[in-house]
C-alpha positions in Angstrom: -9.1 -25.3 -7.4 -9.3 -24.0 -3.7 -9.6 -19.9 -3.6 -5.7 -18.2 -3.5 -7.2 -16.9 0.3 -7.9 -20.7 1.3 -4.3 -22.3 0.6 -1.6 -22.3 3.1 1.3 -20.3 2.8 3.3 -23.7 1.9 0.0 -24.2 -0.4 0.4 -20.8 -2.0 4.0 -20.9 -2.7 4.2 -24.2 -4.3 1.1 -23.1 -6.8 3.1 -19.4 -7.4 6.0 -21.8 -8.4 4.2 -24.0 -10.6 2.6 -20.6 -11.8 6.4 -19.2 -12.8 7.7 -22.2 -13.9 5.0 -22.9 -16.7 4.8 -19.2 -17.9 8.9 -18.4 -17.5 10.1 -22.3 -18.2 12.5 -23.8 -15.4 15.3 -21.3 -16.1 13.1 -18.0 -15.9 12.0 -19.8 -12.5 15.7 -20.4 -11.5 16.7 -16.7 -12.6 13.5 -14.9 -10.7 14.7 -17.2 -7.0 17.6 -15.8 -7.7 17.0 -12.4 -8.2 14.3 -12.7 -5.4 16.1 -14.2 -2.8 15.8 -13.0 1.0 18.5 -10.2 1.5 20.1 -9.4 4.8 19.8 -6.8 7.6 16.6 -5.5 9.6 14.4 -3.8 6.9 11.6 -2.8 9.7 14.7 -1.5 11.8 16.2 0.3 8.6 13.0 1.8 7.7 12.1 2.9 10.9 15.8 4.8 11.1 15.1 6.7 7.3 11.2 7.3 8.1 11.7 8.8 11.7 11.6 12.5 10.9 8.6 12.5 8.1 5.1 13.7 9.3 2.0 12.4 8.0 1.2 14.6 5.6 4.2 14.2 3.9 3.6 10.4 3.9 0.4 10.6 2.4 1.7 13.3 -0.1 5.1 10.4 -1.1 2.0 8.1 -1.4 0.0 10.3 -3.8 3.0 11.0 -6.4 3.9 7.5 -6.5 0.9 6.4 -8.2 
């Protein structure tokens, strides 16, 4: 088995497939594409709009009491 940072990024998704399928069965695998699918819009746009005003202390601080 070639090291997860060696693969591909075709590579990698087709093992994390084969990975979900075996442990969720084919319709655990069909239900997590579905509910994983790309969504629309500009997310860096978006976030840039939402995140313009916050300083970096308060970044850090949203950082700190989400974990």
């Amino acid at each position: 088995m070639v090291a997860i940072d060696q693969l591909t990024d075709e590579q990698f998704e087709r093992h994390a497939l084969e990975l979900l399928q075996r442990e969720l069965g084919p319709d655990g695998l069909a239900r997590f594409l579905r509910l994983n699918r790309a969504g629309t819009g500009d997310y860096t746009r978006d976030r840039e709009q939402w995140q313009k005003d916050l300083t970096l202390d308060q970044i850090v601080e949203s950082i700190r009491r989400h974990r």
